[in-house]
GUGUVEX-652799 format. One line per 2 residues: number of its first residue (from 1); for each residue x, y, z of C-alpha. Coordinates in nm, 4 decimals. Example, Ala and Ser with C-alpha at 12.3 -4.5 7.8 and 13.67 -1.06 7.14 Angstrom:
<nodes>
1 = 1.2300 -0.4500 0.7800; 1.3670 -0.1060 0.7140
</nodes>
This chain:
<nodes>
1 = 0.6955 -0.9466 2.0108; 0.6120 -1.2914 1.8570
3 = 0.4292 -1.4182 1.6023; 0.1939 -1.6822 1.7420
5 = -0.1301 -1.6845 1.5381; -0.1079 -1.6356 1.1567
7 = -0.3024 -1.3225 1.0421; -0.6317 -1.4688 0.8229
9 = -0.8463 -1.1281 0.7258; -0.7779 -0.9833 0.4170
11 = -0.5914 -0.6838 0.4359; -0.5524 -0.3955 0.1646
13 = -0.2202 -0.4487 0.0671; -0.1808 -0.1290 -0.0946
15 = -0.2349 0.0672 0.2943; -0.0163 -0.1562 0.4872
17 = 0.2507 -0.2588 0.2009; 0.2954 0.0110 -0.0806
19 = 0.2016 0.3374 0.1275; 0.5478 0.3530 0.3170
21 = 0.6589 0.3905 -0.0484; 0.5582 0.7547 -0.0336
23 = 0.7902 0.8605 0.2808; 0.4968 0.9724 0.4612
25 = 0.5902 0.9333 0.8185; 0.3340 0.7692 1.0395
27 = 0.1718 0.9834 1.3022; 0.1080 1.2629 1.0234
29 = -0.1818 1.4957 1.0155; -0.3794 1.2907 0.7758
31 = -0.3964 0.9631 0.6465; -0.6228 0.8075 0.3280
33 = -0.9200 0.6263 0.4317; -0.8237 0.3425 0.1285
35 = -0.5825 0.3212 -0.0952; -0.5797 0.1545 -0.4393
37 = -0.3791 -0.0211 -0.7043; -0.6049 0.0805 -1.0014
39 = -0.9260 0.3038 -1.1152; -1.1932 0.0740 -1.2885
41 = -1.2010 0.1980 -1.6876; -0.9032 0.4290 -1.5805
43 = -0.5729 0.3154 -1.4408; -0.4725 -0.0115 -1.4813
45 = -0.2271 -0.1842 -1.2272; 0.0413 -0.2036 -1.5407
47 = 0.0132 0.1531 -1.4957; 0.2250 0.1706 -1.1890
49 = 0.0232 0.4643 -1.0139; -0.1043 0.4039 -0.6874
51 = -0.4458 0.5870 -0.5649; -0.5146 0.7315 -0.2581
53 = -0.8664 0.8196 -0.0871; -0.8668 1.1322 0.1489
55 = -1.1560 1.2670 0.3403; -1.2714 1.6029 0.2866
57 = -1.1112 1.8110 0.5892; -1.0998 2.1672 0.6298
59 = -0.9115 2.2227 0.9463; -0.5495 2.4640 0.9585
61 = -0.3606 2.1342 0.9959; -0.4726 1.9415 0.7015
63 = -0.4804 2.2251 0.4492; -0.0939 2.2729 0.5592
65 = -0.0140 1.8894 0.5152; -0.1856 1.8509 0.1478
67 = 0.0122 2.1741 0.0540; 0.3386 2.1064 0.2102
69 = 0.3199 1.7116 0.1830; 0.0809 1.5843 -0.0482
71 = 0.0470 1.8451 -0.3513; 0.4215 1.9453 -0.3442
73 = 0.4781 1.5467 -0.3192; 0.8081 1.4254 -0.6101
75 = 0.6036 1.1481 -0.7476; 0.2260 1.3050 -0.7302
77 = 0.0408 1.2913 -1.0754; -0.3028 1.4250 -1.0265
79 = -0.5226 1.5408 -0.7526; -0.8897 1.5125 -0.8367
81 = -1.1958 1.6356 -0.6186; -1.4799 1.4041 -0.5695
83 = -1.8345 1.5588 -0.5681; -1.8432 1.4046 -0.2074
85 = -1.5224 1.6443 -0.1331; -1.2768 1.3536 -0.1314
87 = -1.0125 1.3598 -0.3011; -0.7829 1.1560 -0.4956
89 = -0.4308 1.2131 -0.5002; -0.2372 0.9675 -0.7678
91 = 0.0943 0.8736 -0.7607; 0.3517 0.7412 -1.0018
93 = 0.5408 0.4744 -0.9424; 0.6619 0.3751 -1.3140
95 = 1.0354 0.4247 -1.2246; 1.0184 0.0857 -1.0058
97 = 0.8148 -0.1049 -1.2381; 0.9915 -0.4127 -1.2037
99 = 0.9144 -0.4227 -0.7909; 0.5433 -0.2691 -0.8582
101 = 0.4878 -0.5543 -1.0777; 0.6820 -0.7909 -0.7683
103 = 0.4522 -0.6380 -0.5600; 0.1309 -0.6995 -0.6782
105 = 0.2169 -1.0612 -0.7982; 0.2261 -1.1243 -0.4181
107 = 0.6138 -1.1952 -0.4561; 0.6962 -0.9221 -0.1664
109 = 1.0568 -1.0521 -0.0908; 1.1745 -1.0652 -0.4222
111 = 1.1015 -0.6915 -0.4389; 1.4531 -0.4663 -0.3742
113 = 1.5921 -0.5178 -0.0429; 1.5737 -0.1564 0.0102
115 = 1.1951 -0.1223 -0.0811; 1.1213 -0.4088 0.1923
117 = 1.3294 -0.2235 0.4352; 1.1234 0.1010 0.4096
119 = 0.8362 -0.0504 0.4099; 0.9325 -0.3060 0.7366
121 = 1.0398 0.0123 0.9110; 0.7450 0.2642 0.8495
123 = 0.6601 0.0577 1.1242; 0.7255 0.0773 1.5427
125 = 0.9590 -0.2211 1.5901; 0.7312 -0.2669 1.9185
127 = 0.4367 -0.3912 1.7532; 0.2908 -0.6608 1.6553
129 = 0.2445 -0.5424 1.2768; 0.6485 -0.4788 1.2766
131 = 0.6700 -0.8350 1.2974; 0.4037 -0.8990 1.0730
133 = 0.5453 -0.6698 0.7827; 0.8944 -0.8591 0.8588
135 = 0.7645 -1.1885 0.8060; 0.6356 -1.1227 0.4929
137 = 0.9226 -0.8869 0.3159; 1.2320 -1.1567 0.4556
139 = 1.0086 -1.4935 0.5010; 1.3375 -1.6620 0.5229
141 = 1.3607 -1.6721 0.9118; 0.9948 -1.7120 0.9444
143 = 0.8986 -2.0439 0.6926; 0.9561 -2.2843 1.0102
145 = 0.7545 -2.0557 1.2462; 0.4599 -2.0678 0.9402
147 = 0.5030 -2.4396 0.8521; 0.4615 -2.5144 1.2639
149 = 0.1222 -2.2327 1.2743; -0.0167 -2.3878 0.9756
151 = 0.0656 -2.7678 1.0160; 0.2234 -2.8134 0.6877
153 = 0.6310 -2.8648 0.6698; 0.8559 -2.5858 0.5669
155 = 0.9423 -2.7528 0.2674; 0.6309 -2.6370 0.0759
157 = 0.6080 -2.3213 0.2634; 0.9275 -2.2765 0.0330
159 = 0.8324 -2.3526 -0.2522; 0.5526 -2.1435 -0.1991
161 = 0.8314 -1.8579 -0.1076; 0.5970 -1.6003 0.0325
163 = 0.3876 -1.5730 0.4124; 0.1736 -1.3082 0.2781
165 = -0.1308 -1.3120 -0.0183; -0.1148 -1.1741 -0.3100
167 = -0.3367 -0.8013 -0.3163; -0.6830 -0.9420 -0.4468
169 = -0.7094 -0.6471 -0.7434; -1.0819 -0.6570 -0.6875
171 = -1.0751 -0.5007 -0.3757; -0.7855 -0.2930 -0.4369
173 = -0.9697 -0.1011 -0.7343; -1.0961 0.2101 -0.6862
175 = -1.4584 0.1662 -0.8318; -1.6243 0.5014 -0.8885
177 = -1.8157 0.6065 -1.2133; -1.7567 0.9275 -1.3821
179 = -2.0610 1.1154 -1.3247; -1.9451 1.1497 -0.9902
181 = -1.6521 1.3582 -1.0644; -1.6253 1.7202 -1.1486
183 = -1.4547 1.6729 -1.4004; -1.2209 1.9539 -1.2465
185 = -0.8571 1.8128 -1.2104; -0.7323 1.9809 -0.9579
187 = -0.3283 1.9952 -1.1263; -0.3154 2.0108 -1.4862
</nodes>
């Protein structure tokens, strides 16, 4: 699969780039309907803990995936229940500071070589977001592809040093007010 059209909608970043971070293989009983890099008046981005939005669900096979996979998860931090019956399971991600802070600069290859591989192959090599997610965490191979799509030389492409925007924090904050909490945490 090739790329021959650049990608132009925004994307949430923190779905498609940082959620292969948590190991969560794809095809799994339940995935969050958004994900976020910060909670307005709560978590910061500096904060390195990455939010994530699930539905409410009742059935057998979702009460058995939060258990097993997302409450007994190494790097969970909280789990709160919206009034709605979402809930918010927070991760930390303070021990790779240095590549969280990579990561939402928009500087995606710099991050470690290992961190761009998971995140590459969370994905079916057989699509054409593989080769998406490729292009963006090793640009190197792709800059003369990009300079040709965009009709601009490789040279600035370069300079530029990364196919892929930055995550626009506005849309990657989580934006909901107090009052609409339980105020119940659902860990302590």
């Amino acid at each position: 699969m090739a790329i021959d059209a650049l990608y132009k909608n925004y994307f949430q970043k923190s779905k498609v780039l940082w959620y292969p971070h948590l190991g969560i293989k794809r095809g799994a009983v339940a995935v969050p309907e958004q994900t976020y890099l910060s909670w307005e008046n709560k978590i910061s981005t500096e904060d390195a803990k990455y939010v994530t939005l699930y539905p409410e669900r009742n059935d057998a096979a979702y009460i058995t995936f939060e258990k097993n996979v997302l409450l007994s998860h190494k790097r969970l931090s909280d789990c709160i229940k919206l009034n709605n019956g979402q809930k918010l399971f927070i991760f930390d991600f303070s021990d790779l500071k240095s590549d969280w802070i990579k990561f939402i600069s928009g500087k995606y290859s710099q991050m470690n070589v290992q961190l761009r591989r998971r995140v590459r192959d969370h994905f079916d090599k057989n699509t054409s977001t593989y080769v998406y997610v490729n292009s963006y965490m090793f640009p190197e191979q792709y800059f003369s592809l990009y300079a040709e799509l965009l009709g601009t030389s490789e040279d600035i492409l370069r300079s530029v040093g990364e196919l892929c925007s930055k995550p626009d924090l506005e849309k990657e904050t989580l934006t909901v007010d107090v009052e609409n909490l339980q105020n119940k945490k659902i860990l302590g």
